[in-house]
KOLMI-399826 format. One record per atom (N, C-alpha, C): x negated, y negated, z negated. Coordinates in steps of 0.2 Angstrom, whole numbers, plus 2048, in hexadecimal, padded with zeros to 3 digits. Layout:
<papas>
XYZ...
</papas>
This chain:
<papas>
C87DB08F1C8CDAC8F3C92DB08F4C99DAE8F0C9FDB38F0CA2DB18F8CA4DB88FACA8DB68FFCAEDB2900CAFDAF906CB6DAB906CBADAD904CBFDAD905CC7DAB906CC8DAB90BCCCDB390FCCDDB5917CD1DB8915CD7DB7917CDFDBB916CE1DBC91ECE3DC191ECE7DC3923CEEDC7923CF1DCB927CF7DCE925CF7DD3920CFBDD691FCFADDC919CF7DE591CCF5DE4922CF0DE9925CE9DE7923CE8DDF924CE3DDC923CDFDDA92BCE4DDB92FCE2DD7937CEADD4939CE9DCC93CCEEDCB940CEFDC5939CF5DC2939CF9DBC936CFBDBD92DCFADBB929CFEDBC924D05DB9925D09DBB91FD12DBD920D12DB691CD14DAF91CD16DAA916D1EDA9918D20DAB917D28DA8918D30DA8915D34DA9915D39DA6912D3DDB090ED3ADB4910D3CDB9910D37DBF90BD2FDBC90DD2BDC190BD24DBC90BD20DBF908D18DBE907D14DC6909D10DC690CD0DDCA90ED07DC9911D00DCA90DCFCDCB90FCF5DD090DCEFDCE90ECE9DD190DCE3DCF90FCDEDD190BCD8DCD90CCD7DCD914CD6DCD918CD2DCD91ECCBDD391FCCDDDA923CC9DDC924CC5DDA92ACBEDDE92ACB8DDD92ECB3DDF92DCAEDDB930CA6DDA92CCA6DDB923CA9DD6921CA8DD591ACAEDDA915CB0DDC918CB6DE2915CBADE090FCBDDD7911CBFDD390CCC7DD4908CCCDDA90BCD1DDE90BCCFDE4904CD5DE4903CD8DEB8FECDDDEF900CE4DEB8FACEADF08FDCEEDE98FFCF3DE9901CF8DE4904CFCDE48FDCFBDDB8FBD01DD68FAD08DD58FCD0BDD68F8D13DD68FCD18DD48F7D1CDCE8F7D21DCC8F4D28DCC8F9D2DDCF8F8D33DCE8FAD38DCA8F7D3BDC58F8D3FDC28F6D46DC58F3D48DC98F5D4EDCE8F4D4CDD68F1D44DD48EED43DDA8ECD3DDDB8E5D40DDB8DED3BDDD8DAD3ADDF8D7D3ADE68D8D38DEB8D6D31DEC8D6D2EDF38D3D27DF38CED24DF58D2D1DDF18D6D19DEF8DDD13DEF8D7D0CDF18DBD05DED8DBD01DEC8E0CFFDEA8DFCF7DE88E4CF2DE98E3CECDED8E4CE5DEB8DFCE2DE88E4CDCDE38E2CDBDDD8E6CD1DDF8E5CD1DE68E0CCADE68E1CC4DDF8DECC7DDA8DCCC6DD48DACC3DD08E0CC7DD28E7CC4DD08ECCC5DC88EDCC1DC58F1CC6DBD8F1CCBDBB8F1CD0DBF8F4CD7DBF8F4CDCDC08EFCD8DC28EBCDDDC28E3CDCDBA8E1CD8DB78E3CDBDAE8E1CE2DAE8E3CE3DB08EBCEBDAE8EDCF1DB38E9CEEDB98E8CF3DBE8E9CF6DBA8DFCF2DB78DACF4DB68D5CF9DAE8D4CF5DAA8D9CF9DA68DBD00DA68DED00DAB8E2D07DAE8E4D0CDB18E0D09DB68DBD0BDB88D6D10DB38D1D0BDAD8D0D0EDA88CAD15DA48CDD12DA38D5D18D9D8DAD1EDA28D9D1EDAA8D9D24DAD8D9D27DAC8D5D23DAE8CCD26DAC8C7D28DA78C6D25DA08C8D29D998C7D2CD988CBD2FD998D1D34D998D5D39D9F8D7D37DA48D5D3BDAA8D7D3EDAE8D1D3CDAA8CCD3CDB08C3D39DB58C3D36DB68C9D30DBE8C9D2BDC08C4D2CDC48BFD29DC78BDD22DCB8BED1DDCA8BBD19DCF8BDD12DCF8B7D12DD58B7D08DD98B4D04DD98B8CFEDD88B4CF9DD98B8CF1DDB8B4CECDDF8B9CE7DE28B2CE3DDD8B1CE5DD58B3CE1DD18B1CE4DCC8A9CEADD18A6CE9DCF8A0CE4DD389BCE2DD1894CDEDD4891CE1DD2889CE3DD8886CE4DD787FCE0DDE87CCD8DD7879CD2DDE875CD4DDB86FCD4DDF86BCD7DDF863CDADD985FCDEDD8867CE4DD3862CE2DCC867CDBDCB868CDADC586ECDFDC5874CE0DC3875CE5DC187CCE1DBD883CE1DC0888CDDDBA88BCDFDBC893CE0DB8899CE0DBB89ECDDDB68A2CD5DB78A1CCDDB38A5CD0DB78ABCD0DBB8ADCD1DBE8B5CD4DBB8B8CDBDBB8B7CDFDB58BACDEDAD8BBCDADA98B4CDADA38B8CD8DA08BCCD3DA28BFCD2DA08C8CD8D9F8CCCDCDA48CACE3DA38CFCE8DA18CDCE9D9F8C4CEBD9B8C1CE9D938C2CE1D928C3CE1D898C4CE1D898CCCE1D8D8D0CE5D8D8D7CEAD8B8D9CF0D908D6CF6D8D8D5CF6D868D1CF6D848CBCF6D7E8C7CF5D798CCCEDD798D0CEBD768D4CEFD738DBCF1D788DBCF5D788E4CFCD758E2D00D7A8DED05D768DED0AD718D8D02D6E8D5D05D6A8CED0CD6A8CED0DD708CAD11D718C4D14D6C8C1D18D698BDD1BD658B7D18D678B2D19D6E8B1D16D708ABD10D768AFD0CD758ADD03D7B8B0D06D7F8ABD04D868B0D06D8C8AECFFD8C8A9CFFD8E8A3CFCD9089ECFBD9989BCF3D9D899CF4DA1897CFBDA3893CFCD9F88DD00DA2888D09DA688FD09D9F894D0FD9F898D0EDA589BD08DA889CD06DAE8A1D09DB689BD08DB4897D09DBA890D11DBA890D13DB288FD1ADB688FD1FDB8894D1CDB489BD1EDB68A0D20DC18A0D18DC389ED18DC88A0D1DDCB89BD1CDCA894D20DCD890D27DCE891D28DC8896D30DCA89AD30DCE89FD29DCF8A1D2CDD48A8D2DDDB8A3D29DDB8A0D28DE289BD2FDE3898D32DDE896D3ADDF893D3FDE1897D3CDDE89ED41DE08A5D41DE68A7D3DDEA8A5D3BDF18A8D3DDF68A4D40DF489BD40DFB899D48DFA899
</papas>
């Protein structure tokens, strides 16, 4: 049985951050050691951030988080759960937090692999 789904602040004890200014959290440490490194989005700030999630439970929210920024903040972002092996395209890692998002906050339009490709090939246009 996978572990839950336990966020807490970006220390990984105490309150996650959801608010009008920031996103800040992390898996929940403890017992179960259900934490990585701290998730952090700033509204006034987007420059070139990572998180590794370890492929903890918490990468469901932190990609879901990801997508809400780009669809309402134009945030850009990569991540190593795309994969292009010899020409295939696929980003299986990320759907879990793709039909999460889709899920939660129906979309007009669901965000779609192909949509996740050209997303990123914009943030990659943004950087050079």
């Amino acid at each position: 049985m996978e572990d839950p789904l336990q966020i807490a602040s970006g220390s990984g004890k105490g309150k996650p951050v959801f608010d009008g200014v920031m996103v800040d959290f992390n898996g929940r440490d403890g017992d179960k050691d259900l934490g990585h490194e701290t998730f952090r989005i700033e509204k006034h700030r987007q420059d070139w951030d990572f998180c590794k999630t370890a492929r903890k439970p918490y990468d469901l929210l932190v990609v879901a988080c990801l997508i809400a920024a780009w669809q309402i903040l134009d945030y850009r972002f990569s991540s190593d759960g795309y994969t292009d092996y010899n020409g295939e395209k696929h980003v299986k890692d990320l759907m879990p937090g793709v039909n999460f998002y889709n899920e939660i906050m129906k979309p007009e339009v669901p965000v779609t692999e192909d949509m996740l490709w050209e997303q990123r090939a914009e943030y990659y246009s943004r950087r050079t």
